[in-house]
VOPAGU-2260 file (C-alpha; in pm, 1 decimal, decimal comma):
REM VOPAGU-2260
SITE   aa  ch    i         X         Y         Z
SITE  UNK   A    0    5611,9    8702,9   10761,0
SITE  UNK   A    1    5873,2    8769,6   11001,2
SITE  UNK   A    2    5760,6    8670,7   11374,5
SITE  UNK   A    3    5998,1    8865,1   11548,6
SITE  UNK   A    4    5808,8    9210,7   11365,5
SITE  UNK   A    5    5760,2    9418,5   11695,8
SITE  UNK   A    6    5439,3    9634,2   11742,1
SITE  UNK   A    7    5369,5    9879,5   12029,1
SITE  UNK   A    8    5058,1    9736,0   12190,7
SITE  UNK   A    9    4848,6    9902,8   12420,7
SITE  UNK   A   10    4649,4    9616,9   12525,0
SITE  UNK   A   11    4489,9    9241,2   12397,5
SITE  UNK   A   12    4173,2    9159,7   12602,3
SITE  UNK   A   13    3876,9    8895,5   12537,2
SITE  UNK   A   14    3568,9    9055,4   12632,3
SITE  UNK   A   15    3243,1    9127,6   12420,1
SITE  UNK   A   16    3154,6    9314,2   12146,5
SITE  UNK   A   17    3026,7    9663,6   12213,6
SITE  UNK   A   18    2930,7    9774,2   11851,1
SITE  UNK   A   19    2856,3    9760,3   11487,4
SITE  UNK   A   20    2686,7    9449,9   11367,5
SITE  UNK   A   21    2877,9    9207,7   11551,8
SITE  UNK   A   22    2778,6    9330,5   11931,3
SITE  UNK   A   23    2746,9    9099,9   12174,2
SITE  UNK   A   24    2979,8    8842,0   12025,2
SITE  UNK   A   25    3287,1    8747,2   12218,5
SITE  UNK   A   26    3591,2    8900,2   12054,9
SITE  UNK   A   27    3999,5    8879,8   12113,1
SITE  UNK   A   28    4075,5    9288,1   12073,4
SITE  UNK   A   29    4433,8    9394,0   11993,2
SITE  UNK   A   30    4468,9    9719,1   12051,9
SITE  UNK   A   31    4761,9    9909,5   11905,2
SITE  UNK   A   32    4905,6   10203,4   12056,7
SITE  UNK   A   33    4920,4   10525,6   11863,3
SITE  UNK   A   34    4715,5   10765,6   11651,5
SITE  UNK   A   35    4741,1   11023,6   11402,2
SITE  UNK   A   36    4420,0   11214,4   11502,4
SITE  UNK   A   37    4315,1   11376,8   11762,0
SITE  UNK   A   38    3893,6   11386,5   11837,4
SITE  UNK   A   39    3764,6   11588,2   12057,9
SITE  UNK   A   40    3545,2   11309,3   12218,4
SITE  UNK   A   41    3806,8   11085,9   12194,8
SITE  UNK   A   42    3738,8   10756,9   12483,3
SITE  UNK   A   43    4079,4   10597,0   12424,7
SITE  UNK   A   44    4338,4   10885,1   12542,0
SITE  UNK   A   45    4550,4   10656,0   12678,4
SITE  UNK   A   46    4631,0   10505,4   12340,1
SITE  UNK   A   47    4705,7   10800,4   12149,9
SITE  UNK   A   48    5057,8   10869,4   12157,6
SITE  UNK   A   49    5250,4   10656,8   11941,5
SITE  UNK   A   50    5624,2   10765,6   12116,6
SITE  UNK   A   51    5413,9   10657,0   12459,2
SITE  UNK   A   52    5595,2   10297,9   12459,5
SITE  UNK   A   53    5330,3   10037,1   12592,2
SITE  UNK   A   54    5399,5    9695,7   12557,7
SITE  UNK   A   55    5662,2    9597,7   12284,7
SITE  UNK   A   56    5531,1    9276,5   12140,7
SITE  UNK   A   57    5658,2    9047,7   11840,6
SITE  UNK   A   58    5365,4    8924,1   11621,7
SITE  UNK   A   59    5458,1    8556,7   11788,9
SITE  UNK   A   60    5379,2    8682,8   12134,9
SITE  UNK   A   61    5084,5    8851,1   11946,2
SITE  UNK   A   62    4992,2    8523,7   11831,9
SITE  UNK   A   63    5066,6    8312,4   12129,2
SITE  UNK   A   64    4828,1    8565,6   12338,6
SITE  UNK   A   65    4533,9    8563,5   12094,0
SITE  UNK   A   66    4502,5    8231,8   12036,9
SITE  UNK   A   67    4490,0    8158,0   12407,0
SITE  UNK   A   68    4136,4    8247,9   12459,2
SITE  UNK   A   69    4020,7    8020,8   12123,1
SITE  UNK   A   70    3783,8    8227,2   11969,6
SITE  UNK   A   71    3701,8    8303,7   11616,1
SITE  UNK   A   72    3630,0    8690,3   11613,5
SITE  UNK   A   73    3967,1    8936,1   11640,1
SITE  UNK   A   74    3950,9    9291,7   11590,7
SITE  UNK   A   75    4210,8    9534,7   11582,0
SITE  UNK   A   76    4186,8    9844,2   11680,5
SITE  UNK   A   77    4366,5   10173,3   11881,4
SITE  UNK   A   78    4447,8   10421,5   11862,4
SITE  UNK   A   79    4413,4   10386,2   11525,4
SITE  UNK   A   80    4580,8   10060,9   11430,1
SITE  UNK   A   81    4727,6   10130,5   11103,7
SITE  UNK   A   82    4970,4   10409,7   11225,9
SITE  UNK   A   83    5196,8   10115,2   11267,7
SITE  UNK   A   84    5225,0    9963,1   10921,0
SITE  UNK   A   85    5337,9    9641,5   11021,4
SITE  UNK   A   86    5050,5    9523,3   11165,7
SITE  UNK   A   87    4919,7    9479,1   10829,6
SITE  UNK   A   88    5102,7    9139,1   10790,1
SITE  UNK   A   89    4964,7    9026,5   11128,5
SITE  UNK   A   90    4621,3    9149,9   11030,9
SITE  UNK   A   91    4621,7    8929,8   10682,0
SITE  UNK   A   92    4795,7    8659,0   10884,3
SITE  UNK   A   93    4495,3    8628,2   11089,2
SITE  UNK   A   94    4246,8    8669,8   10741,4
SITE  UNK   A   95    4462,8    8372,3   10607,9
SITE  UNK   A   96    4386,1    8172,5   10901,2
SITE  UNK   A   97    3993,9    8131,9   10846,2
SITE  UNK   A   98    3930,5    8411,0   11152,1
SITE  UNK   A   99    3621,6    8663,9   11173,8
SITE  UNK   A  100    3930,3    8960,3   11156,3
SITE  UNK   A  101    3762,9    9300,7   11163,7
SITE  UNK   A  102    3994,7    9683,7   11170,9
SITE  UNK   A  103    3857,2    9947,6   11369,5
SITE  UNK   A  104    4013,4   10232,3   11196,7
SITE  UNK   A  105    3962,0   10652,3   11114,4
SITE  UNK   A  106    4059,3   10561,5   10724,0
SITE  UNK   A  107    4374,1   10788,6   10732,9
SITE  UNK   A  108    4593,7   10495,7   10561,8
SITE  UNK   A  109    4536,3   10316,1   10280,9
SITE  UNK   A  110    4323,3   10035,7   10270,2
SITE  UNK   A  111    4492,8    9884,6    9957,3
SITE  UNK   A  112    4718,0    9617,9   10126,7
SITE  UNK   A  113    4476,0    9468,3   10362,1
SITE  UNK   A  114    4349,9    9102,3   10236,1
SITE  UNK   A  115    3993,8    9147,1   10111,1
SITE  UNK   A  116    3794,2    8926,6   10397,6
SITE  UNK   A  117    3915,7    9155,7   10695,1
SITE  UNK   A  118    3619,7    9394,7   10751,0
SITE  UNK   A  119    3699,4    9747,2   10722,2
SITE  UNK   A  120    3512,6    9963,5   10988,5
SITE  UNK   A  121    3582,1   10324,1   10858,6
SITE  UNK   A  122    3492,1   10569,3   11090,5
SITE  UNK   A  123    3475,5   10916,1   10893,2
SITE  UNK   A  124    3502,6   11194,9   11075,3
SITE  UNK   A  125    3233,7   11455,8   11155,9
SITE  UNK   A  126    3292,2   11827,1   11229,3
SITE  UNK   A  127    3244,5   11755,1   11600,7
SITE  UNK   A  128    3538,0   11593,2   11651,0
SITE  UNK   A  129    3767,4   11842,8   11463,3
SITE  UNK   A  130    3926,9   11588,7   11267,3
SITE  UNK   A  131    3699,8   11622,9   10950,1
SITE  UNK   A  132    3918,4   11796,8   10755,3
SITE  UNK   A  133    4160,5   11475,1   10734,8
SITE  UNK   A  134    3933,3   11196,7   10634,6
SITE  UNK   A  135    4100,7   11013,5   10342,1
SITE  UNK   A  136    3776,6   10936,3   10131,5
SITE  UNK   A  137    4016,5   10788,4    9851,6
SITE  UNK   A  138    3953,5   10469,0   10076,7
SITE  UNK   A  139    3625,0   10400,3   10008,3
SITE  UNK   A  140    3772,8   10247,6    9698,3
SITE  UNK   A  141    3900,9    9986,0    9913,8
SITE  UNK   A  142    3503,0    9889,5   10083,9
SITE  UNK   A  143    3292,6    9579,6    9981,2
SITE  UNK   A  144    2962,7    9523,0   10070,0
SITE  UNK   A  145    3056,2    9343,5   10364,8
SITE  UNK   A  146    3233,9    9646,6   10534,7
SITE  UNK   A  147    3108,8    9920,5   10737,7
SITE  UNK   A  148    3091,7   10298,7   10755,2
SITE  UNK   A  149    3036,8   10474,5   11073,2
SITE  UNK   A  150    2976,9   10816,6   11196,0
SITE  UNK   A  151    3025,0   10929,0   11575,6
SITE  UNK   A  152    2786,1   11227,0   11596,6
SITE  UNK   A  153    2817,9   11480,3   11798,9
SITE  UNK   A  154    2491,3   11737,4   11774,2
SITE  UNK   A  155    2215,1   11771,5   11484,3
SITE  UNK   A  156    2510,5   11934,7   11276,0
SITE  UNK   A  157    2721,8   11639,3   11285,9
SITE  UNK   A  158    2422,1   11430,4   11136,5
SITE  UNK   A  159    2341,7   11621,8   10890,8
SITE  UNK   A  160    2670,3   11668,6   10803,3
SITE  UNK   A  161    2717,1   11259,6   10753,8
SITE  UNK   A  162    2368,5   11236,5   10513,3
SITE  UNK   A  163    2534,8   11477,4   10304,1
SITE  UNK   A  164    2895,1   11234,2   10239,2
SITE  UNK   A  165    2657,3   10948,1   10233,2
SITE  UNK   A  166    2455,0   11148,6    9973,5
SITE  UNK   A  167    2715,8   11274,0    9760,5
SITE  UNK   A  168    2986,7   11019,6    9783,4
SITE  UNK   A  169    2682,9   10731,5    9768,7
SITE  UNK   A  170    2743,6   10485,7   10008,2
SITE  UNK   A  171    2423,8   10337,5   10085,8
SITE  UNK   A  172    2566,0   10136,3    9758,7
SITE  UNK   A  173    2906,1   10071,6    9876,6
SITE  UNK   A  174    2867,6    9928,3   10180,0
SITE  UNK   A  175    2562,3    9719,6   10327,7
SITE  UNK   A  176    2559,8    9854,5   10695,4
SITE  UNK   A  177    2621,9   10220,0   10807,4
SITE  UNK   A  178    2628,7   10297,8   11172,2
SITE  UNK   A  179    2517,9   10593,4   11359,9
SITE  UNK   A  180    2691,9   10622,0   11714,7
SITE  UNK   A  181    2609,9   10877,8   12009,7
SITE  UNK   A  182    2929,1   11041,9   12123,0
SITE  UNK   A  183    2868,3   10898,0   12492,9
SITE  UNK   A  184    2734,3   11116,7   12750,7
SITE  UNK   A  185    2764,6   11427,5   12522,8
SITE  UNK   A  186    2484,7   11314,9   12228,6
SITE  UNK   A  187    2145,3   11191,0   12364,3
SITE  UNK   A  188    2071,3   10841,7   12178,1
SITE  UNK   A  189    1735,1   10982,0   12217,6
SITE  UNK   A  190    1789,2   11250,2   12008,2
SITE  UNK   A  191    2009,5   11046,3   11776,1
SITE  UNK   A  192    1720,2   10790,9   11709,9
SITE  UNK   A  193    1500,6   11093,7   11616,9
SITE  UNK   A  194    1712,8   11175,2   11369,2
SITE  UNK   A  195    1754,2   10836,9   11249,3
SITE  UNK   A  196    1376,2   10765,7   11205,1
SITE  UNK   A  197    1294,1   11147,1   11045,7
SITE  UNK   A  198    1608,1   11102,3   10764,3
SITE  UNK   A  199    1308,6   10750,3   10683,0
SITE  UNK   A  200    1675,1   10598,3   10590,2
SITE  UNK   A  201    1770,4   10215,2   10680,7
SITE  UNK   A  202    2050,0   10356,4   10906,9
SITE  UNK   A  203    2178,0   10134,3   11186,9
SITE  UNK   A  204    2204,3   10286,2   11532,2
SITE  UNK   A  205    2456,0   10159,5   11785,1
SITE  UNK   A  206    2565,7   10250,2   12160,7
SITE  UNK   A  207    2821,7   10121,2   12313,2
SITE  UNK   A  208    2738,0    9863,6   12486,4
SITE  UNK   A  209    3042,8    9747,0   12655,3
SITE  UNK   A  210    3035,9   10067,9   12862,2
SITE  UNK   A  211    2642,4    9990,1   13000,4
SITE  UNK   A  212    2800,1    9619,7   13118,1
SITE  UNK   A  213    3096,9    9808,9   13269,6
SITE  UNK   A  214    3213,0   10109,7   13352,8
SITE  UNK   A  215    3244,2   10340,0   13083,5
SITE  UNK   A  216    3626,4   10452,4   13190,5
SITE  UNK   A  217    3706,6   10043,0   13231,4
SITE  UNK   A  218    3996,9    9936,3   13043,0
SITE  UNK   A  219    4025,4    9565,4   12873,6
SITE  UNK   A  220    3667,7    9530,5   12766,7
């Protein structure tokens, strides 16, 4: 691995957990700058635009940053972090060095390089964010029982539309855990839970819970 590899980084910030079945952990979050798609709920705007140069970082600055704060739980995320197919050295760097490393990521790019312990969280797209019609399902592949699927719904369409992949592409028996998230302040979790309890499926729900702690427009947590 070459430690002068530079990635564009948005941000790296130790702060808690805000979803899927690690929440409420501490985590170190590298966030990489960039993204292919485009939702149209999308809460990380600032990180979308790959050209947009952030903060130029070599993976030993990377390195030096996140091991700072001493924790076991990294996740890397965006944007959507493998637009920049570098980081997947740093990412199975991390794997290699007995880390918790988890990949927030919309599936786009292929899964097939990333070292087997770092937990894919594949985030397929729903028609309410517009983006459906790129979700690279050849990934699921790629899943173990130990990764995670999530949807971001939107309305009662966007549900129903995720039972249906679940259904026909079966991944109640890919992965262990698949997550239901509220697109926040548009989708009541009210309504979401409903929807939840009358599909009588073991579906997780999640909200994001970093923006109840702080403010949901707060950067670095």
């Amino acid at each position: 691995m070459d430690l002068n590899t530079k990635l564009n980084i948005s941000e790296i910030f130790y702060s808690i957990q805000g979803e899927g079945t690690r929440a409420g952990l501490p985590c170190v979050f590298i966030r990489l700058q960039g993204c292919n798609f485009r939702c149209s709920w999308c809460d990380t705007p600032y990180a979308l635009e790959i050209k947009q140069e952030e903060k130029l970082m070599t993976f030993s600055e990377i390195i030096s940053e996140v091991v700072q704060y001493n924790c076991n739980f990294i996740e890397f995320t965006g944007g959507e972090p493998l637009q920049q197919s570098a980081v997947i050295e740093l990412i199975n760097y991390f794997a290699h060095q007995s880390k918790t490393v988890a990949i927030e990521t919309n599936g786009y790019h292929s899964f097939q390089t990333l070292d087997p312990r770092v937990i894919k969280i594949m985030d397929i797209k729903c028609p309410g964010s517009k983006m459906q019609k790129f979700n690279n399902l050849d990934n699921l592949r790629y899943l173990t029982k130990s990764d995670e699927i999530k949807f971001v719904v939107l309305d009662k369409n966007d549900f129903d539309y995720a039972c249906d992949i679940i259904l026909k592409y079966n991944l109640e028996n890919i992965v262990d855990t698949i997550l239901f998230s509220p697109v926040f302040g548009k989708c009541h979790p009210l309504d979401l839970a409903n929807w939840i309890l009358s599909s009588r499926k073991n579906y997780r729900m999640q909200i994001q819970m970093h923006k109840f702690i702080w403010h949901p427009e707060t950067r670095g947590v």
